[in-house]
ZADO-1210 file (C-alpha; in nm, 4 decimals, padded with zeros to 6 digits):
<atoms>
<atom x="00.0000" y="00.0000" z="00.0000" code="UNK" pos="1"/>
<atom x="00.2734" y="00.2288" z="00.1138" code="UNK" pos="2"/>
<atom x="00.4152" y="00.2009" z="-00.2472" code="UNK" pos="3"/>
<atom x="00.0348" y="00.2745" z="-00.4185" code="UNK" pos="4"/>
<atom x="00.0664" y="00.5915" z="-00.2686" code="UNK" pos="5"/>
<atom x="00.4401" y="00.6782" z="-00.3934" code="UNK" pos="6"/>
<atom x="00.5410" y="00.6894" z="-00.0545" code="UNK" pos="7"/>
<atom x="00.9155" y="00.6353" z="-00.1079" code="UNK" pos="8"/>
<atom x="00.9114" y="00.9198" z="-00.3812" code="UNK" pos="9"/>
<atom x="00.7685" y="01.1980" z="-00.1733" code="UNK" pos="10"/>
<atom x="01.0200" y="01.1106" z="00.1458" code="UNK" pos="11"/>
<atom x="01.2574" y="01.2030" z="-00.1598" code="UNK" pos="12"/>
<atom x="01.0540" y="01.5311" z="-00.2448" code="UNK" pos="13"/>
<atom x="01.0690" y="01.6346" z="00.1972" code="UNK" pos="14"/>
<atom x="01.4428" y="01.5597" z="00.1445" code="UNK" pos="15"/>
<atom x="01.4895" y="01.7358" z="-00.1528" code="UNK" pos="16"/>
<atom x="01.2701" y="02.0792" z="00.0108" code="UNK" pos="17"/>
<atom x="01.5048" y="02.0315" z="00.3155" code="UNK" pos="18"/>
<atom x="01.8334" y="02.1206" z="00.0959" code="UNK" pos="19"/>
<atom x="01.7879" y="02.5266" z="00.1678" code="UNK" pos="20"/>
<atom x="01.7627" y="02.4820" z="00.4931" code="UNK" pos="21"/>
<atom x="02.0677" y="02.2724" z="00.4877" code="UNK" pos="22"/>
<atom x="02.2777" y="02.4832" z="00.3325" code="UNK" pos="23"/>
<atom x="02.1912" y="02.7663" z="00.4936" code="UNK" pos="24"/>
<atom x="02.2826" y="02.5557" z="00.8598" code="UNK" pos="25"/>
<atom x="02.5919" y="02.4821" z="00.6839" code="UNK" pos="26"/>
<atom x="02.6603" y="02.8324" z="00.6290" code="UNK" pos="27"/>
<atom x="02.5845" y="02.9773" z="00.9557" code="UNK" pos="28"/>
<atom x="02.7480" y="02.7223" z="01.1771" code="UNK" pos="29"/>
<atom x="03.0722" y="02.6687" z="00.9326" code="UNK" pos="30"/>
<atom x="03.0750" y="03.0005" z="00.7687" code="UNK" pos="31"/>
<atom x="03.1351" y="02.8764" z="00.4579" code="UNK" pos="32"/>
<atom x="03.0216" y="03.0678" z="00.1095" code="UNK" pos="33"/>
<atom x="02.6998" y="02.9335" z="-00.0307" code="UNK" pos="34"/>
<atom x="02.8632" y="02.7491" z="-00.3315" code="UNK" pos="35"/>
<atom x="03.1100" y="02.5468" z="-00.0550" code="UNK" pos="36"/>
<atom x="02.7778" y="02.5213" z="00.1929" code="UNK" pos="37"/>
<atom x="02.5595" y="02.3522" z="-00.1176" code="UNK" pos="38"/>
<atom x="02.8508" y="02.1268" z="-00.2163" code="UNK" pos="39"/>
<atom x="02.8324" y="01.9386" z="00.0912" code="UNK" pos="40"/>
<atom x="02.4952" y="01.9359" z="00.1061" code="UNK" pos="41"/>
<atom x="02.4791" y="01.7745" z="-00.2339" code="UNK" pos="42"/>
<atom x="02.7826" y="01.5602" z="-00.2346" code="UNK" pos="43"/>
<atom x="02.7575" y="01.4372" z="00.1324" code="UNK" pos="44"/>
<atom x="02.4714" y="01.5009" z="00.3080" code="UNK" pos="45"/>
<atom x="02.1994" y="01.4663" z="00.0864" code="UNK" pos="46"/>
<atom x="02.2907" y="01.1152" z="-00.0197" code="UNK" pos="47"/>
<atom x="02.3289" y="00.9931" z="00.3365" code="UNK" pos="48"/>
<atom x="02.0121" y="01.1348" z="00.4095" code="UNK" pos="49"/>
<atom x="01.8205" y="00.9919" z="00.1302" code="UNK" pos="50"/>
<atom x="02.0093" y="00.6410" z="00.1714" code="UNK" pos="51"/>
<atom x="01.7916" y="00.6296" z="00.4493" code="UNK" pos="52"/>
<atom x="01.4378" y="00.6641" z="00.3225" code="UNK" pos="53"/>
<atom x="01.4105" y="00.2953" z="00.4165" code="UNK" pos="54"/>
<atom x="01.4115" y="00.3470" z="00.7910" code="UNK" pos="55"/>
<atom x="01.1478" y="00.6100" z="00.7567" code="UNK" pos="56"/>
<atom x="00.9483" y="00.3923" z="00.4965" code="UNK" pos="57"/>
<atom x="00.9551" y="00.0828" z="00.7839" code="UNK" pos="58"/>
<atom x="00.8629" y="00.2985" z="01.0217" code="UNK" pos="59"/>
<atom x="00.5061" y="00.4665" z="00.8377" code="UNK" pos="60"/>
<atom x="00.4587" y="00.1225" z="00.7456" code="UNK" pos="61"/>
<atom x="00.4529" y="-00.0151" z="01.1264" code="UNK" pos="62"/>
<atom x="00.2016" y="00.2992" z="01.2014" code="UNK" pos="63"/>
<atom x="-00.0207" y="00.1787" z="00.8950" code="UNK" pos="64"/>
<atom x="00.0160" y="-00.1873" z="01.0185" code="UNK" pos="65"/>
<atom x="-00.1102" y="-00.0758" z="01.3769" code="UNK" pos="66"/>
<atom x="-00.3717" y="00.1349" z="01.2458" code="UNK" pos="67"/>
<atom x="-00.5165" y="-00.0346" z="00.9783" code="UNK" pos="68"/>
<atom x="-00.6183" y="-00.4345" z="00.9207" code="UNK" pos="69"/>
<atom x="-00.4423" y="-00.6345" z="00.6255" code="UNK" pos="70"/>
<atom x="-00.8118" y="-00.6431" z="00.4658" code="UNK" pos="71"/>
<atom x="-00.8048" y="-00.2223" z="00.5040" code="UNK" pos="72"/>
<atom x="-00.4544" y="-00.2095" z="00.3952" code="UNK" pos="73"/>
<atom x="-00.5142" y="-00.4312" z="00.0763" code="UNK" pos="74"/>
<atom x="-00.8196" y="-00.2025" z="00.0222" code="UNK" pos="75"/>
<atom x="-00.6574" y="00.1159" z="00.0102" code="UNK" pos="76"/>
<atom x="-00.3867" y="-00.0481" z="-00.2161" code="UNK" pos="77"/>
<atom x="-00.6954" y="-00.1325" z="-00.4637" code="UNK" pos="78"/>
<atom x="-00.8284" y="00.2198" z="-00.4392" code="UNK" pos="79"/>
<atom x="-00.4227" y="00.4060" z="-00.4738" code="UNK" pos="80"/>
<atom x="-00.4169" y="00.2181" z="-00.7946" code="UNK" pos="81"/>
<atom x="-00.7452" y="00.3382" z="-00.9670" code="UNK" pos="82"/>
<atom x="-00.7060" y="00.6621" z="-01.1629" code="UNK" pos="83"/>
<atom x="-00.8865" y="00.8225" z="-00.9021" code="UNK" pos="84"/>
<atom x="-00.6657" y="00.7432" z="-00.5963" code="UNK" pos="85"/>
<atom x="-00.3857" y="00.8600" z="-00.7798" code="UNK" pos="86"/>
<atom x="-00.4960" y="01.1596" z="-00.9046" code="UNK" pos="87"/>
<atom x="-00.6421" y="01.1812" z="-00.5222" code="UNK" pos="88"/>
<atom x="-00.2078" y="01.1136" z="-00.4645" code="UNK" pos="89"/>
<atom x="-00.1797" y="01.3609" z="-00.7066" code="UNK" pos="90"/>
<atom x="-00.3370" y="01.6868" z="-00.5733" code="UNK" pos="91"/>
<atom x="-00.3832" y="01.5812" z="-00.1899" code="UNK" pos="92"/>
<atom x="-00.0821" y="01.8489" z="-00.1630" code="UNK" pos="93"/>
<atom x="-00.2956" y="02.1094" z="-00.3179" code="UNK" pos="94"/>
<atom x="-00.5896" y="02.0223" z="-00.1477" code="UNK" pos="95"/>
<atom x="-00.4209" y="02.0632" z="00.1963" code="UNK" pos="96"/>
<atom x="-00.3186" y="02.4086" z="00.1150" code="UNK" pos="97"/>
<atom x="-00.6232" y="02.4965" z="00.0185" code="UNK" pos="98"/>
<atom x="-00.7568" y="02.2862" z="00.3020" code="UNK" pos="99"/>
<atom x="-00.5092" y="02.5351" z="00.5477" code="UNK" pos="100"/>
<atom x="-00.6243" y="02.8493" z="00.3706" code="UNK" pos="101"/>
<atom x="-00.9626" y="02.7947" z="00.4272" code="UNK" pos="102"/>
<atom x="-00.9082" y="02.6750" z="00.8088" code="UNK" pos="103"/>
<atom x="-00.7322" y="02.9939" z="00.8369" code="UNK" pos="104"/>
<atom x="-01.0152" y="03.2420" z="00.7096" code="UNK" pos="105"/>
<atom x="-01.2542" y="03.0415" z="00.8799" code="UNK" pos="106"/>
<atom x="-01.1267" y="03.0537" z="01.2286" code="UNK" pos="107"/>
<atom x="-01.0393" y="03.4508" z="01.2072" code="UNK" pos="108"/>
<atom x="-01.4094" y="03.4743" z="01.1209" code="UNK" pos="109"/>
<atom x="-01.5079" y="03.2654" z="01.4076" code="UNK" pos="110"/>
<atom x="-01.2488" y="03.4235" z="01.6512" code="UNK" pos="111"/>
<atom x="-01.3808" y="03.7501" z="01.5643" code="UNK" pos="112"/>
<atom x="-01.7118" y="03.6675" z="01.5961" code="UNK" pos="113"/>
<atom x="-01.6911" y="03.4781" z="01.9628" code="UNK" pos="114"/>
<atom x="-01.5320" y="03.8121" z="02.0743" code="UNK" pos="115"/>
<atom x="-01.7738" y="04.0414" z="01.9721" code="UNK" pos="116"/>
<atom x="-02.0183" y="03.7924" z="02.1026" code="UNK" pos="117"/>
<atom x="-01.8959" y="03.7996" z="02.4503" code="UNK" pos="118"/>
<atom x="-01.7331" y="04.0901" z="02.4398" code="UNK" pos="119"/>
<atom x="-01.9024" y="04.2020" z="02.8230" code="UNK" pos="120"/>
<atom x="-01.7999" y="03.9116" z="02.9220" code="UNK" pos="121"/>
<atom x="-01.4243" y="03.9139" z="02.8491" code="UNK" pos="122"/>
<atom x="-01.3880" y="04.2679" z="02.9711" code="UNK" pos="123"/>
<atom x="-01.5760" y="04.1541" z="03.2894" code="UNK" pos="124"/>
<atom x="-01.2735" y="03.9232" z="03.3182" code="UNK" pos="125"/>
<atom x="-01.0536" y="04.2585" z="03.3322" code="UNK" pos="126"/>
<atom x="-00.9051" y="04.1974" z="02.9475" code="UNK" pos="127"/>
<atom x="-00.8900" y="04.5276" z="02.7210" code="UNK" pos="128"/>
<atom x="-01.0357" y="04.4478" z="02.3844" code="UNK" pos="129"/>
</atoms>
């Protein structure tokens, strides 16, 4: 299941996003120039990192495994491997931004409104609004 979702691949996409920060860690703490910083990071760190996936991969698949029966697991391989689970694989990155924006604007709304609802309240309570 964990490879029906391309599991292994994004690890290599959160590795690959990690490289600025890298670098710039490099920089700071060795205060080295950004060519010397990113040639490290390329040459030696990045592959030792991402000779590693497989520890990661064993360990998501031990949190599937004690979440989830074979049955389930074999299920949601059948489902990764329809057109519509991967296109679900596809844009689930897009939707959770879009997911976060919409948390975001919701709960100032909601915030905003709670306070104005109770606003004698809260100054009872000695805060300035």
């Amino acid at each position: 299941m964990f490879e029906a979702i391309g599991g292994n691949a994004e690890f290599v996409k959160i590795f690959d996003a990690t490289r600025g920060v890298m670098i710039t860690n490099l920089m700071q703490s060795g205060h080295v120039s950004a060519a010397q910083a990113a040639s490290v990071c390329d040459e030696i760190l990045m592959p030792a990192v991402k000779s590693r996936v497989s520890e990661l991969t064993a360990a998501f698949v031990e949190v599937y495994a004690e979440n989830f029966t074979t049955s389930e697991l074999n299920q949601m391989t059948a489902f990764y491997e329809t057109p519509v689970g991967r296109k679900n694989m596809r844009i689930a990155p897009i939707l959770a931004g879009e997911f976060g924006a919409v948390v975001t604007v919701w709960s100032q709304r909601v915030s905003r409104d709670a306070i104005e609802q109770h606003r004698k309240e809260i100054l009872g309570k000695g805060i300035k609004l």
